[in-house]
C-alpha positions as CSV (number, residue, x, y, z in Angstrom):
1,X,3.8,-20.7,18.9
2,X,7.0,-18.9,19.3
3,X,5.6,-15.3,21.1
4,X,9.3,-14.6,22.3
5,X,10.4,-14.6,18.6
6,X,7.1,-12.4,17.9
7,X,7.7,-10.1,20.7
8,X,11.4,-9.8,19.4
9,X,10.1,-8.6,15.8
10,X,7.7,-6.5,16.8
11,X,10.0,-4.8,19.1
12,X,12.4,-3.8,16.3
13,X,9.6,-2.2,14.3
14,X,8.9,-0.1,17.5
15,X,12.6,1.2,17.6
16,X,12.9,1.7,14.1
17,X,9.8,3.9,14.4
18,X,11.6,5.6,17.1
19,X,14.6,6.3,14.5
20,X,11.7,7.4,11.7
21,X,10.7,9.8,13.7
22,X,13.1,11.7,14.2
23,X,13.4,12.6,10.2
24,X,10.0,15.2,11.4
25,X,12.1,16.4,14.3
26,X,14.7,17.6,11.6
27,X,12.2,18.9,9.4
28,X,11.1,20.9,12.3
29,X,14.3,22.7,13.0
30,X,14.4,23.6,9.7
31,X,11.0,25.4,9.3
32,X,11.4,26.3,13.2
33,X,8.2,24.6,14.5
34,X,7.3,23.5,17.9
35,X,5.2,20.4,16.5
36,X,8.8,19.0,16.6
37,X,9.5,18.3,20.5
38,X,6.1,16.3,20.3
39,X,8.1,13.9,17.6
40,X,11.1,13.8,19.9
41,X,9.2,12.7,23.0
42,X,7.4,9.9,21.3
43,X,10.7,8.8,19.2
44,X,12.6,8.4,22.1
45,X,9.6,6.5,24.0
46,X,9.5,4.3,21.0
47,X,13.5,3.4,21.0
48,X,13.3,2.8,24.6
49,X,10.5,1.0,25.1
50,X,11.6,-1.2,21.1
51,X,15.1,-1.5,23.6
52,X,13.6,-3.1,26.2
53,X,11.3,-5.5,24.3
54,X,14.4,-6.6,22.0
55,X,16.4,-7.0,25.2
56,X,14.8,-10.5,25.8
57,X,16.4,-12.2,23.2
58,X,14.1,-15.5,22.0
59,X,15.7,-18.8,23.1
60,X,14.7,-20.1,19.5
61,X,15.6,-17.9,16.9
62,X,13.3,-19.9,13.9
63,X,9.6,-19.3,13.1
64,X,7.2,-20.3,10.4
65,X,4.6,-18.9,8.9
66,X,1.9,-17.9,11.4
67,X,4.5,-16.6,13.7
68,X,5.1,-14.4,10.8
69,X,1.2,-13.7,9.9
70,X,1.0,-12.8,13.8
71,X,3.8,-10.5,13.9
72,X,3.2,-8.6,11.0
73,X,-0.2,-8.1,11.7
74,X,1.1,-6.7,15.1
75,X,3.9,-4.7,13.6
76,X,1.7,-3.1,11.7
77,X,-0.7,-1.7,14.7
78,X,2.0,-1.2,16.7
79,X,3.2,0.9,13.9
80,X,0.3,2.9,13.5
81,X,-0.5,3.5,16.9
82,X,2.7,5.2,18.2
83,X,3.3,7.0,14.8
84,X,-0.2,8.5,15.4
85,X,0.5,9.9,18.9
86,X,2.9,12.7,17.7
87,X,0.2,13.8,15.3
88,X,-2.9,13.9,18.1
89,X,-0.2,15.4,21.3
90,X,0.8,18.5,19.0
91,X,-2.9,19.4,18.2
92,X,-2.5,18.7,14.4
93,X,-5.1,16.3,14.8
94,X,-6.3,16.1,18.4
95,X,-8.9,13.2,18.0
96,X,-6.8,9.8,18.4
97,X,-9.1,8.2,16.4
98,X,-8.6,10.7,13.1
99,X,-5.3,10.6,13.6
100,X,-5.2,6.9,13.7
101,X,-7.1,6.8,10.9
102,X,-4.7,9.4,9.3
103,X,-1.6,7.1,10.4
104,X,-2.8,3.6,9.1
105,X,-3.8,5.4,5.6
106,X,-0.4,6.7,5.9
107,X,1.6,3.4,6.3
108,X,-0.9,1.2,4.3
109,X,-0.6,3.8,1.5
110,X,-4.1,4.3,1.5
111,X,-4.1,8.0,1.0
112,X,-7.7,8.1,2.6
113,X,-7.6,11.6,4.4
114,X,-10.2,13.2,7.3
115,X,-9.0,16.4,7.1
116,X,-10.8,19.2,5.4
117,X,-7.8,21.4,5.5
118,X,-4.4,19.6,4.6
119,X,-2.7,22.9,4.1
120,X,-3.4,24.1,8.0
121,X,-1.1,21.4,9.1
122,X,2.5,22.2,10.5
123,X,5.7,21.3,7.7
124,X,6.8,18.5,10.8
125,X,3.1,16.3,10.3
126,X,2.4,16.8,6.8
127,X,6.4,15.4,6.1
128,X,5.6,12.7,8.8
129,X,2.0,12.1,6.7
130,X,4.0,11.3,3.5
131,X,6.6,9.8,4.9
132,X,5.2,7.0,6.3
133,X,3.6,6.0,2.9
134,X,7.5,6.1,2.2
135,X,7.7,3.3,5.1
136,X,4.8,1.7,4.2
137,X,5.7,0.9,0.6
138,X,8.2,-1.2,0.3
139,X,7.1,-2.4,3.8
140,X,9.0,-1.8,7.3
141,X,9.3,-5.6,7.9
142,X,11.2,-5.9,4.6
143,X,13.6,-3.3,5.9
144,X,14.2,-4.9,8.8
145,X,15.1,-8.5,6.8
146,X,17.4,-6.8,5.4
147,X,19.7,-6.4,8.9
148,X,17.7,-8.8,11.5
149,X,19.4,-11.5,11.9
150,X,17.0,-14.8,11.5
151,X,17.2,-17.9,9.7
152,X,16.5,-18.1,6.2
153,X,13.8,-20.0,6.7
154,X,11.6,-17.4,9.3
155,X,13.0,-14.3,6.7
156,X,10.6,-15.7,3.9
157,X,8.0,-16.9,6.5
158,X,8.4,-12.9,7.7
159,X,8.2,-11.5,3.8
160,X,5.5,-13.9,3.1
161,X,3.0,-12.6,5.4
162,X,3.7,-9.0,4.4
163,X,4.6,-8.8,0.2
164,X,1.7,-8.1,-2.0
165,X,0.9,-10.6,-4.4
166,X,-0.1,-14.7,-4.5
167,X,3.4,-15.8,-4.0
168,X,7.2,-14.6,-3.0
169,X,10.4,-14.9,-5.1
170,X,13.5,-14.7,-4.2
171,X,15.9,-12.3,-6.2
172,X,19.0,-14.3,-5.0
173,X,19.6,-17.5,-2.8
174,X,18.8,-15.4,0.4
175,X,16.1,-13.3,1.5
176,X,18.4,-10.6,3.1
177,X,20.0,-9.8,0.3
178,X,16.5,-10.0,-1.9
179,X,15.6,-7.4,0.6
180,X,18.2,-5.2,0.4
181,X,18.4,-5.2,-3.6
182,X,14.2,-4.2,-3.5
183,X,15.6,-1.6,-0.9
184,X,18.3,-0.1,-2.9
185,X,15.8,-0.2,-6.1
186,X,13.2,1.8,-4.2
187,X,15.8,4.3,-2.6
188,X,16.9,4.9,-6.6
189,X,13.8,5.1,-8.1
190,X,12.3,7.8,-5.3
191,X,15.6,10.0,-5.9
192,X,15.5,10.3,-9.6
193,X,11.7,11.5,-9.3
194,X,12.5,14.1,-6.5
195,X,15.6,15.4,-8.7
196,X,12.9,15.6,-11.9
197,X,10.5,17.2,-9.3
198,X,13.0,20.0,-8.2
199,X,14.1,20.3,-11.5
200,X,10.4,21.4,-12.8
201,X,10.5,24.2,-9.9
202,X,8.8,22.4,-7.4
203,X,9.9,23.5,-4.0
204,X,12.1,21.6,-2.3
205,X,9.9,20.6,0.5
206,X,6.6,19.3,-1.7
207,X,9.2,17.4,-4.3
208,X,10.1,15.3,-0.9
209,X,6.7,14.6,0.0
210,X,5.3,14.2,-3.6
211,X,8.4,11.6,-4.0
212,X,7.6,9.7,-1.4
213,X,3.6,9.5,-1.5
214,X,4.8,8.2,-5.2
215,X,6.9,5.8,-4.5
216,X,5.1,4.1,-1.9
217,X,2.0,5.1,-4.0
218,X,0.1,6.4,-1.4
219,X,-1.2,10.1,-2.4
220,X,-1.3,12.2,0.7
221,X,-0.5,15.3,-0.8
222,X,0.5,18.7,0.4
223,X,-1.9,20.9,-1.1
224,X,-5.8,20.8,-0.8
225,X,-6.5,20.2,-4.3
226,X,-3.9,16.8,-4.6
227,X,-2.1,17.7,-7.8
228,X,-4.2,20.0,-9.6
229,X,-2.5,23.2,-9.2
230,X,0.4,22.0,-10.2
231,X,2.1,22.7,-13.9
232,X,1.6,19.7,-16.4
233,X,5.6,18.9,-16.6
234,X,4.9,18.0,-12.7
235,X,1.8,16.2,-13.7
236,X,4.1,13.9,-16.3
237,X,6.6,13.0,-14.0
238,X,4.5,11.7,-11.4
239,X,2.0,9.9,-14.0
240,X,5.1,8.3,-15.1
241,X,6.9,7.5,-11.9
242,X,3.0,6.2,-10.5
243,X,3.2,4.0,-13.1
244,X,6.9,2.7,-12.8
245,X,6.7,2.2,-9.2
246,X,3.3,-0.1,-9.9
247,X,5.2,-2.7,-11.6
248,X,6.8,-5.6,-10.7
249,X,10.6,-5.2,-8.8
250,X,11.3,-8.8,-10.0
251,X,11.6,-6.9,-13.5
252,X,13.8,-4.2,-12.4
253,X,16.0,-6.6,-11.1
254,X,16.3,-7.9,-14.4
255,X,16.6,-5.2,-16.2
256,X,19.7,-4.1,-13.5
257,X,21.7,-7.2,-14.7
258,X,20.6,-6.9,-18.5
259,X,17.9,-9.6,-19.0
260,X,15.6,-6.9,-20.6
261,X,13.5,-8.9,-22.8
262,X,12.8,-11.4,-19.9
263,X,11.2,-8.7,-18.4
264,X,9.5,-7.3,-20.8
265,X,8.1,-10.9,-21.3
266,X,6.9,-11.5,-18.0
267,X,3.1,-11.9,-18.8
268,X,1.9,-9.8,-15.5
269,X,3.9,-6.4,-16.9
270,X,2.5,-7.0,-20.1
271,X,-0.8,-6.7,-19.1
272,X,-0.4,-4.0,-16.8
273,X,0.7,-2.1,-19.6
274,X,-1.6,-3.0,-21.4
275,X,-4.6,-2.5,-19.0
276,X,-3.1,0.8,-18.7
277,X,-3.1,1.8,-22.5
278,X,-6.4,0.5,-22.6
279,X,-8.0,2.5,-19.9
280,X,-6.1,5.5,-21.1
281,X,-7.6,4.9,-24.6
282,X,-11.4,4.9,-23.7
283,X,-11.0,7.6,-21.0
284,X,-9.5,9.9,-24.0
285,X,-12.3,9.2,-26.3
286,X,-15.1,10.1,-23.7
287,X,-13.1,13.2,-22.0
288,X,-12.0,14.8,-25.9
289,X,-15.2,17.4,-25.9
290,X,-14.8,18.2,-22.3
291,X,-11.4,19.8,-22.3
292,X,-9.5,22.3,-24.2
293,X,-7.2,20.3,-26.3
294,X,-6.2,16.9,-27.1
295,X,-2.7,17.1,-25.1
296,X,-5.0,18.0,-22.0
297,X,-7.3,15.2,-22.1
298,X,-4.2,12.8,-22.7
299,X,-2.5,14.3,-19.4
300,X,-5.6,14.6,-17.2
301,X,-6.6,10.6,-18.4
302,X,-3.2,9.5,-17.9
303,X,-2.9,10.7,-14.7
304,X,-6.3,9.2,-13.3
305,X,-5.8,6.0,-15.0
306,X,-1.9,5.9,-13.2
307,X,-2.7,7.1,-10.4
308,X,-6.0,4.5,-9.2
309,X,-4.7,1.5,-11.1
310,X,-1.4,1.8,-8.9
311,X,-3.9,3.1,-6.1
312,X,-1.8,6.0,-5.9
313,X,-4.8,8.3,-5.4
314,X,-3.4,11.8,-6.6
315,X,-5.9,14.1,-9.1
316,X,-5.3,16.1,-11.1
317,X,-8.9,16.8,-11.8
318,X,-11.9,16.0,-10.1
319,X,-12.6,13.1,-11.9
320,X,-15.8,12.5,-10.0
321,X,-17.4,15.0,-12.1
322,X,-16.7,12.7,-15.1
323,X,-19.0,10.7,-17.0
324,X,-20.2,7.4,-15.6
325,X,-18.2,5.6,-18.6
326,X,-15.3,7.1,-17.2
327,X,-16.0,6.9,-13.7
328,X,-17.2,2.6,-13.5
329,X,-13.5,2.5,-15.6
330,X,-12.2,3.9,-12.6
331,X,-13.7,2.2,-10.3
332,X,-12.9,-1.2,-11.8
333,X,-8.8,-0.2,-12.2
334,X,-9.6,0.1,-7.9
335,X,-9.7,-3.4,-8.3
336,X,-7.7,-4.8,-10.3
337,X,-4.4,-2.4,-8.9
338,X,-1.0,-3.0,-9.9
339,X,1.4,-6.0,-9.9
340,X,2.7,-8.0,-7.5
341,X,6.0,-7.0,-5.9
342,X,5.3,-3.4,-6.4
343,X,4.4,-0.8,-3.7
344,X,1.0,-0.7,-5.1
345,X,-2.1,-1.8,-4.0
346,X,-5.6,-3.9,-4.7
347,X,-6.3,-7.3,-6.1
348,X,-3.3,-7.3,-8.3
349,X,-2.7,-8.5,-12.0
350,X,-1.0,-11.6,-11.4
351,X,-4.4,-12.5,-9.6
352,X,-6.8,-11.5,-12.2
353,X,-4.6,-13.3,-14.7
354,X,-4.2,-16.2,-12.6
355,X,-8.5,-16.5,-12.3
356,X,-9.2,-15.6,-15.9
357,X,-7.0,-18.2,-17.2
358,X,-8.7,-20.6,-14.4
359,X,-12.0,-19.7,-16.3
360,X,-10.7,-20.9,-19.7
361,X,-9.3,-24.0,-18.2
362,X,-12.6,-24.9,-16.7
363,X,-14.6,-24.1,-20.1
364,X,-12.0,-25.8,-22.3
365,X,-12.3,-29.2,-19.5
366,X,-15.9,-29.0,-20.8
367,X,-15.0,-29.5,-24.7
368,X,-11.9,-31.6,-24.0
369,X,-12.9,-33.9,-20.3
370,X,-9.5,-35.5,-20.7
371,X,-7.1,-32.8,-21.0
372,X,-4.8,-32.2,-18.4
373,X,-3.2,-28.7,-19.3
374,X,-2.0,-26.6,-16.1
375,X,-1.8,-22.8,-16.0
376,X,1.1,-21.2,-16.9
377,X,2.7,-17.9,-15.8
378,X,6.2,-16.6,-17.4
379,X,5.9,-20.4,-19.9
380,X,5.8,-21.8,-16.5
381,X,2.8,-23.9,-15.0
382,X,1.7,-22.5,-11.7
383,X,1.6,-24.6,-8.7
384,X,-2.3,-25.8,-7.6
385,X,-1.2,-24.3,-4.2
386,X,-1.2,-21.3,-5.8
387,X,-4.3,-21.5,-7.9
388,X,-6.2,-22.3,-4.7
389,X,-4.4,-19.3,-2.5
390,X,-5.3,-17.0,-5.4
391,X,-9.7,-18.7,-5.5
392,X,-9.3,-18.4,-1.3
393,X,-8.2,-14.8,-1.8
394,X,-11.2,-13.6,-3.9
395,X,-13.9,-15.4,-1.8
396,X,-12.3,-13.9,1.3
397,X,-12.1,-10.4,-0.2
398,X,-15.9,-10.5,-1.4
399,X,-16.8,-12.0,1.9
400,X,-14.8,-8.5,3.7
401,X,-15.8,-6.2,1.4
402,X,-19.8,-6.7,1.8
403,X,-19.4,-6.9,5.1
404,X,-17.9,-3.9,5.5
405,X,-20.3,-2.0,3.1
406,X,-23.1,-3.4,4.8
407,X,-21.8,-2.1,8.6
408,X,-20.9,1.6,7.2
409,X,-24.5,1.9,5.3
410,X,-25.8,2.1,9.1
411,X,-24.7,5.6,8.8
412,X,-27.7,5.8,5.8
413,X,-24.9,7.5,3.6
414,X,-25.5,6.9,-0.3
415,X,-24.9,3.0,-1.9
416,X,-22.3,5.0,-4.4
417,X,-20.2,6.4,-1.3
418,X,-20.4,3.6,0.6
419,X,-19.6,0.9,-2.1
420,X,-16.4,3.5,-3.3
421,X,-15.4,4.1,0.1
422,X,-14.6,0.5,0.9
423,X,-13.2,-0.2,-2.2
424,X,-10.8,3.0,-1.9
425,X,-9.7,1.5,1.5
426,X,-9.3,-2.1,1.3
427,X,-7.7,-1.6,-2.1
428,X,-5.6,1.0,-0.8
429,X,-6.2,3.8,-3.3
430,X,-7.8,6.9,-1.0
431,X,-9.8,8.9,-2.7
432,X,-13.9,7.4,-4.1
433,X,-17.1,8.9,-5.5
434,X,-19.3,10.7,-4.5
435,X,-19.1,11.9,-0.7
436,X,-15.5,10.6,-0.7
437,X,-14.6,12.0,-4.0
438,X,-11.2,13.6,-4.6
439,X,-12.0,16.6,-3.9
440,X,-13.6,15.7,-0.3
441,X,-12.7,13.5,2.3
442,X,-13.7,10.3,5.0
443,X,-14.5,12.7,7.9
444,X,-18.6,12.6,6.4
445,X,-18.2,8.8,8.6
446,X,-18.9,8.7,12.3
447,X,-16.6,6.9,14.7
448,X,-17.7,3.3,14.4
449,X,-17.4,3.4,10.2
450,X,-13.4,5.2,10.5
451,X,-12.6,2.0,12.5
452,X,-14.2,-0.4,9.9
453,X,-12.5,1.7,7.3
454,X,-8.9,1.2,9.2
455,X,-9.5,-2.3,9.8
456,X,-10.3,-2.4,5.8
457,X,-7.0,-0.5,5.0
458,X,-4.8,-2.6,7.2
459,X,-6.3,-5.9,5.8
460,X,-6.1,-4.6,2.3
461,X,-1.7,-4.0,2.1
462,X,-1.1,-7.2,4.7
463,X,-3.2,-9.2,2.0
464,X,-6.3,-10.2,4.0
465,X,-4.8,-12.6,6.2
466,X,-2.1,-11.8,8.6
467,X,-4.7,-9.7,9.8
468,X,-8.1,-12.0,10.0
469,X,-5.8,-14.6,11.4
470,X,-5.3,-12.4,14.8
471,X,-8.7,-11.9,15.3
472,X,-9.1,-16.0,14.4
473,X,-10.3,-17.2,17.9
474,X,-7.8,-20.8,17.4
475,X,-4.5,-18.3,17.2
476,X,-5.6,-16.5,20.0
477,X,-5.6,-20.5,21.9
478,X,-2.8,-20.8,20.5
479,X,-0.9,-17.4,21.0
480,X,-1.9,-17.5,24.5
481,X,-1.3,-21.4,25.5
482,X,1.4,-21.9,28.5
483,X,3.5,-24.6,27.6
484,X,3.3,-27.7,29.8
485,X,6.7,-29.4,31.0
486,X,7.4,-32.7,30.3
């Protein structure tokens, strides 16, 4: 296993971190806050120490893909661990292990929260808290493809083990340049929604952070009721933007050099659309006595339905005060999430599509032994690796999520909480019912539970197994091994 060419990536990530934090120190000077020299000190640590690590340049510059798994998965802590420190040294949060917590649901775009007062918090963390589900969106690792220079082939190993979905495309012949077109889409998309936020009178400051929880569709928000105090033009830009930035970038791209109706025929945005409509349709016709006004219920339902599906995790309402219609329709959108090759989160609908149309091959093999018809995606038959990557990926993510249910309902919390609070996590959504409703928050778990939940969030946006495979005892054997000369 190459660990100099692991040591060299993750290094990077720690200086770009370094860089990212220094964006809060800004903020800082601006709103005249001391929270700021805490950022400083910890950016500067990070540059140095990403400087020295980076200094050792591998011998082989090429890796494959559990090199990539391995680094990503240690990216990603690495990540989380020095962008928490700032946040526990200036007393925002002064328990490492909440602001941990805080950090990972930050970067995974979780949204999960511990804190029972978002509003106490300095301008310097709560623009750090939404910024790094800005990072975390598109993915720090894809950023960095786009100016690290490696070999074609350890750039798609590298965006294989961190893209959502059951398989990678390229947008062009090479992967840096795929990166920086998903870069420059991202950038555009988040600056049109902060323009439409400032331009509905939000201040300045909250547009910022409400763009960038958005686009990376993360949901920390800046107020302690999410986006429920806020007016309804507000409401429709973000329900909108959740919604754009949960589909797949493949389609953008296509749309940016004119192939329109190839994207509108790509069957995985078709059915997130329609999923969506759907969802929308039967939350309307439960909520339409409970509100004043049609145009209400429309907004509100829209916004839920946007909001989980993309595992965005903004309200608008307390929807956990809904109907239990209305709440199991949310809680299955937890699941399904949004496409692949979106900043979005959960199973995703290429996956679900990809099973159910498994289903109806196996019953049709029953009427018809001899038929031999393959699954198709786009008029195009899906690769068996795929299929079976896609059947791996459920039994894993059943097997993680019981698990994990069953070692948080030590606490003796309720099955309803429990069951909502790993599905908010591992699917990366935030907010669940009951004692982790939108209107409260993951503090209600002891110590032990928060580090099950993290573990749940990290495995849930690095797809399930960058991370399992560095706590897979053969990769540590591996990882570790000194090589012998010949």
């Amino acid at each position: 296993m190459n660990r100099s060419m692991i040591l060299y990536v993750v290094g990077h990530v720690i200086m770009l971190e370094g860089v990212m934090l220094l964006l809060p120190c800004l903020v800082s000077l601006i709103y005249q806050e001391s929270e700021g020299i805490d950022y400083l000190v910890m950016a500067v640590i990070c540059m140095l120490l990403g400087a020295i690590i980076v200094k050792h340049k591998p011998k082989v510059n090429v890796f494959y893909l559990k090199e990539g798994c391995i680094a990503t998965a240690l990216s990603w802590i690495a990540l989380s661990i020095f962008g928490a420190l700032p946040m526990c040294i200036s007393g925002d949060i002064p328990s490492f292990t909440d602001a941990l917590f805080e950090t990972i649901s930050g970067f995974t775009t979780t949204g999960a929260s511990i804190l029972n007062d978002v509003e106490a918090l300095s301008r310097t963390t709560l623009f750090w808290r939404s910024f790094t589900h800005w990072i975390g969106g598109m993915g720090v690792l894809v950023f960095l493809l786009a100016v690290l220079p490696l070999s074609g082939g350890s750039n798609i190993n590298l965006m294989k083990a961190e893209s959502p979905g059951p398989s990678v495309g390229k947008l062009v012949p090479k992967i840096k340049y795929t990166a920086r077109i998903l870069y420059v889409i991202y950038i555009v998309l988040t600056a049109i929604e902060i323009i439409l936020l400032i331009a509905g009178k939000m201040p300045v400051f909250h547009a910022f952070c409400t763009g960038f929880g958005t686009a990376g569709t993360g949901g920390f928000g800046t107020k302690n009721d999410s986006f429920a105090s806020f007016s309804p033009y507000l409401q429709w830009v973000v329900t909108i933007f959740m919604i754009l930035f949960g589909v797949n970038f493949n389609a953008y791209y296509l749309i940016l050099f004119g192939n329109i109706k190839k994207a509108l025929k790509m069957d995985e945005v078709r059915t997130y659309f329609l999923i969506i409509v759907a969802a929308i349709a039967v939350l309307v016709l439960n909520l339409i006595h409970t509100m004043d006004g049609f145009w209400t219920v429309l907004r509100h339902a829209s916004f839920q339905v946007a909001s989980i599906i993309t595992t965005t995790g903004f309200s608008s309402v307390d929807f956990d005060l809904w109907n239990q219609t209305c709440r199991t329709i949310l809680v299955i959108l937890m699941f399904i999430g949004a496409c692949a090759g979106s900043t979005g989160g959960g199973i995703k609908v290429s996956r679900f599509i990809i099973v159910v149309k498994s289903v109806i091959k196996e019953l049709n093999s029953y009427l018809h032994p001899k038929s031999i018809k393959k699954i198709k995606m786009d008029g195009k038959p899906v690769e068996h690796e795929v299929v079976r990557a896609v059947n791996v990926y459920f039994i894993t993510f059943i097997i993680l999520f019981t698990t994990s249910v069953l070692l948080i309902s030590f606490e003796g919390k309720d099955m309803t909480s429990n069951f909502t609070a790993v599905a908010a996590t591992i699917n990366n959504i935030g907010p669940g019912l009951e004692l982790v409703g939108p209107t409260k928050n993951f503090n209600v778990y002891g110590t032990f539970s928060k580090y099950v939940l993290m573990f749940d969030m990290l495995a849930g946006r690095l797809e399930l197994f960058p991370l399992l495979l560095l706590f897979y005892p053969p990769a540590w054997k591996e990882l570790l091994a000194v090589r012998r000369r010949k």
